[in-house]
N, C-alpha and C positions, 0 to 999 in steps of 0.2 A: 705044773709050771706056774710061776709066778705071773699075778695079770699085775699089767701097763692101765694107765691110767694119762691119755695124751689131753694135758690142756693147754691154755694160751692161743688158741684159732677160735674164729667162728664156726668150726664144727665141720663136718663131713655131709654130704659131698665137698667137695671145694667147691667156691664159685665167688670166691674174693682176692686172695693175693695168695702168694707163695707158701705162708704154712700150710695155710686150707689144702692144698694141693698137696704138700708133702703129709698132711695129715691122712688126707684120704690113700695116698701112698702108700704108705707106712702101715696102718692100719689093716690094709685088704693083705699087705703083705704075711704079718704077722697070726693077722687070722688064717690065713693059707698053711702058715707054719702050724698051728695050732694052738695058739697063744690068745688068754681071753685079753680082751682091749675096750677101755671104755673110751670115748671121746665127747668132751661137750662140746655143745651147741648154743653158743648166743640167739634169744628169740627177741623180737619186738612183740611187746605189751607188760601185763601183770598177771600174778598169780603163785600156784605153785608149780616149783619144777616137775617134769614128768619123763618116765624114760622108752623108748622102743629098742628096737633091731634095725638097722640098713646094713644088708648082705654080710651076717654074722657080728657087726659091731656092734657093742652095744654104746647107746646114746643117751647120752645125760641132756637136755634141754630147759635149759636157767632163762626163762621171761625178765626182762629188764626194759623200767617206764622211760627211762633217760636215752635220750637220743646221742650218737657222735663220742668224742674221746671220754665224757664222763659214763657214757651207758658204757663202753668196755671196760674202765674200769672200777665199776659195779660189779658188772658180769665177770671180772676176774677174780675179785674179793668173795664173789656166791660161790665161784669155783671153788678156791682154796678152802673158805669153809667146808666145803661139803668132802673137797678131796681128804681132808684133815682127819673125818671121822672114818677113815678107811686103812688101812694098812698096806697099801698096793706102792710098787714105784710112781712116780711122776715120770714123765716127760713133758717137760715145760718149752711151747714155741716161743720165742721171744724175752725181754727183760723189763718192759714197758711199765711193768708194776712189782718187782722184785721185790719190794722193803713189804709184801704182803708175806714174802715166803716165810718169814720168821714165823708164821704158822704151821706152816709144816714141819719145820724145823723143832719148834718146841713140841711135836704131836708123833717124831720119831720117822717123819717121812723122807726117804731118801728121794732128792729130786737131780733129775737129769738135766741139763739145758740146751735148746740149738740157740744159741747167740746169735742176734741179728747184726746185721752190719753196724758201724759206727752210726748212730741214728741222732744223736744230739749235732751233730757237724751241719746236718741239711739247713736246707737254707730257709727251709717254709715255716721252721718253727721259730716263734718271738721265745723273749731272753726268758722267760718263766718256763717254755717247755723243752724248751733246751739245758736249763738245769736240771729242771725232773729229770731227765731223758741222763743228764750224767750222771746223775745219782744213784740212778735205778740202775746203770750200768757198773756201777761200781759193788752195788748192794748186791748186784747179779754174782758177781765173781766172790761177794764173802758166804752169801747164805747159800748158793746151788751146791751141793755135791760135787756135780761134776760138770762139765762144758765141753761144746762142742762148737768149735768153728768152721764154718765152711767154705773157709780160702786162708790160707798159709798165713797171710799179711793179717788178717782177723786174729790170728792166734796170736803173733807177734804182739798185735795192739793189746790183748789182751792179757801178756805175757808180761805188761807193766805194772798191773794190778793184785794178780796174783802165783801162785806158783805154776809155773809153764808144766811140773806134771799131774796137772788139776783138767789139761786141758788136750782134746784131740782136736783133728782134722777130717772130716768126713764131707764131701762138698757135696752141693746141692743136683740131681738128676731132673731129668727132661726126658718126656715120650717122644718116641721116634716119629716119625712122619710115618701114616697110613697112605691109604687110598688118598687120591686130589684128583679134582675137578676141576679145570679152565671154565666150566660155566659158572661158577661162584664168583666168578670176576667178571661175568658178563654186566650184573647189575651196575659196577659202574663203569663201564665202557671201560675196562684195562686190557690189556695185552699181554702175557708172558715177555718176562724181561725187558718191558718198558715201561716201570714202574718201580719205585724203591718205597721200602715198606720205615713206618715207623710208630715202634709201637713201644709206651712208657704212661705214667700217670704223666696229668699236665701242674709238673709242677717242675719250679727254676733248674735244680740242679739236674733234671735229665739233659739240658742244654737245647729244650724242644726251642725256644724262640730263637737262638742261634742257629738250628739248622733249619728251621724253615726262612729266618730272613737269608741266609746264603742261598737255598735253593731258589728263591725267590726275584734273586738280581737279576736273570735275565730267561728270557726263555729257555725252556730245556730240550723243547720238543719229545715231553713224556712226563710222567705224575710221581708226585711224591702223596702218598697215602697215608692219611693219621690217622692211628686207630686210640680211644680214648672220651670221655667225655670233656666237653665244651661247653660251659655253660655261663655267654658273654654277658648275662642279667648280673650276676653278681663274684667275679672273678678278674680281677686287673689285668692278671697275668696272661691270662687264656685270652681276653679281650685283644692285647696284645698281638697276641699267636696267631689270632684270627686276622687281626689288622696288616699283617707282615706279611700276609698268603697271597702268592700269584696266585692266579687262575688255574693252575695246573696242580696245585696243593688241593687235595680233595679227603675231608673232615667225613671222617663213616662212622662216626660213634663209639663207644666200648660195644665190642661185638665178642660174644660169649660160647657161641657155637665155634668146636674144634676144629670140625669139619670145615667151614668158612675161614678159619684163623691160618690153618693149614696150609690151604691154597694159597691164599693171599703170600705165607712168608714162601713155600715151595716156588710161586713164580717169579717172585720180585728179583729186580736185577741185582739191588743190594739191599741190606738194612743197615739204617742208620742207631748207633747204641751210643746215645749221649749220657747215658748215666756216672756219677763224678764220684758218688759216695756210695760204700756197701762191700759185700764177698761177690760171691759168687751169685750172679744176678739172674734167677729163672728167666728172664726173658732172652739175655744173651745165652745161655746155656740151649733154649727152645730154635733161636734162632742157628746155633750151629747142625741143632740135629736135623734141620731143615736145608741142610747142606748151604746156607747161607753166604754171600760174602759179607763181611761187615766193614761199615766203616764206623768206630769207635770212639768216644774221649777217652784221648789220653793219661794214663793213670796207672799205678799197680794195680790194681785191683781188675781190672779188664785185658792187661798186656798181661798174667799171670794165665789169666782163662782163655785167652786166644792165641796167644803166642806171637811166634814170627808170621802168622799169615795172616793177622787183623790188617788193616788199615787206619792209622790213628790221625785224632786233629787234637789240637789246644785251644786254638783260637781262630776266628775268622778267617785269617787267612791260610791258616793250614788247612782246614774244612775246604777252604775252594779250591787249593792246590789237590787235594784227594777226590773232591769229586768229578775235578777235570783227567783226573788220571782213571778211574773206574769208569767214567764213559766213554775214554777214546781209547780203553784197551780192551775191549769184549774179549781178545781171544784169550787173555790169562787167567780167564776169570772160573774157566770150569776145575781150572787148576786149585786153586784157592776155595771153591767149592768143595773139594774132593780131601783136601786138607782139613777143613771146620769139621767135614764129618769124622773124619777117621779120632780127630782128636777127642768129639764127642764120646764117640763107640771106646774108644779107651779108657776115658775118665768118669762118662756123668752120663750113662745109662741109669737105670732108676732100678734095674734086678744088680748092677754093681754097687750103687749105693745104700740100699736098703739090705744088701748081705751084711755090707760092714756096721748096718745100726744092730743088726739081729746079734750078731757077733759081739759085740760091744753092751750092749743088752744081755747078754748069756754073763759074758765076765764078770759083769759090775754085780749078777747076782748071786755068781758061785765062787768068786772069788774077793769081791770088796774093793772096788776102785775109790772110796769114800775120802778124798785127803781135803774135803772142807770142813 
């Protein structure tokens, strides 16, 4: 069998955002199947790369001196180098530095893509990385082989670039809920079901300053939980977030243990999913298989992935009409629980997801899905 070769993540384990996670996914999967897999590894420092094993993968780890978006892509341009001298598929996470693939491309290497969400649209980037950002998404759709989208409306978008049968639909999975604990919640004085959880990076377009000034107007008699880093020395925006917080808003940091993350969304009485831009969003996705209620910004992109049982807002005052309807109706709420999960268990398991990359992976090598 032909070895994969998955770059564009920090590497395996996961322990940074959503490709990390599907990389280590993906990975353990295909090793199970019996499929060699390499995946690199962004390191901080210098030197030369070096390679091991983690639970049959094997790891390529690329040192890079440059800190933040220039040391990624550094560490993506050592990548493609190094993948170039090889003959293996790619699997490429992301598009953040596409106009590198023309290396592969001239070197005979067939590259796969998971397409991230529309990423030049957010809001955090000024006007220079918001071009990159379209550029590299455009460069993504001429020089990849093939693409993958992971929400219908991502295909569509992408569907204006190049040819729609260039492109699939494969969406993003979530681990089910394990074992949970109520004493993980003891640390900060929470209660099962008086608490709503919210959990995103702190930046504008999750809508975090909007749902915490709404939570914030009057007493609630119960906590809104932010999980995430804060850091009011050198951030406007967080300083903000932080200035807008009643007393009942309680900041716990980016918390990285499972087991802890678990509990938190298994108790909460709802979570809040203010994300505006993107597919199919790992954290809503985590949040349903946690039999979650949500309440959502409104958008394709989120009404696509949760359906008729989210709860959506737009603006301020939608948010406070939805969140006086989720506190003064406990009893409908196990109802809508029982919906987020089933739709989970149908769509965005991670043994349903990861069959259809295997499968998809099998074609593209025995039969040639090549139309870039």
């Amino acid at each position: 069998m032909k070895k994969i070769r998955i770059i564009g993540t920090r590497g395996v384990p996961g322990a940074h955002g959503g490709f990390e996670t599907f990389a280590e996914q993906l990975s353990l999967y295909l090793v199970s199947k019996g499929w060699p897999v390499t995946v690199y590894c962004q390191e901080e420092g210098s030197g030369s790369l070096w390679c091991d094993e983690w639970c049959g993968v094997e790891r390529v780890h690329i040192p890079v001196r440059q800190q933040g978006a220039l040391g990624t892509v550094v560490f993506d341009w050592l990548t493609i180098k190094h993948a170039a001298k090889h003959k293996d598929l790619c699997l490429t996470c992301g598009y953040n530095t596409a106009i590198f693939w023309v290396r592969l491309r001239l070197s005979g290497i067939q590259n796969i893509v998971c397409m991230d969400g529309i990423e030049w649209r957010r809001s955090k980037w000024n006007i220079v990385a918001k071009i990159w950002l379209w550029l590299n998404e455009r460069a993504a759709c001429y020089f990849g082989n093939y693409l993958i989208a992971d929400h219908p409306e991502i295909k569509n978008h992408l569907s204006s670039h190049t040819y729609p049968k260039k492109i699939t639909t494969i969406l993003y999975g979530a681990e089910g809920i394990g074992q949970v604990s109520e004493t993980h919640l003891e640390k900060w004085g929470l209660k099962p079901r008086n608490y709503f959880t919210l959990i995103a990076r702190p930046e504008p377009e999750n809508s975090i300053l909007e749902i915490v000034q709404e939570f914030s107007k009057k007493p609630r008699n119960m906590n809104l939980v932010v999980l995430g880093n804060y850091n009011i020395s050198n951030n406007d925006f967080q300083r903000k977030v932080l200035e807008a917080a009643s007393d009942e808003v309680i900041f716990i940091g980016a918390i990285y243990d499972k087991s802890i993350v678990q509990s938190l969304r298994f108790y909460c009485l709802a979570y809040f999913h203010g994300h505006q831009v993107g597919g199919t969003n790992p954290s809503l996705v985590e949040a349903m298989a946690a039999s979650n209620v949500v309440i959502a910004h409104n958008n394709r992109f989120n009404r696509w992935v949760l359906g008729e049982s989210g709860y959506y807002f737009a603006d301020a005052e939608s948010l406070s009409v939805v969140l006086e309807f989720v506190l003064s109706k406990p009893d409908i709420l196990d109802m809508i629980r029982e919906k987020n999960l089933q739709r989970y268990l149908d769509e965005f398991t991670w043994s349903h997801i990861l069959k259809q990359y295997e499968e998809l992976l099998i074609s593209f090598m025995e039969k040639g899905l090549n139309n870039g």
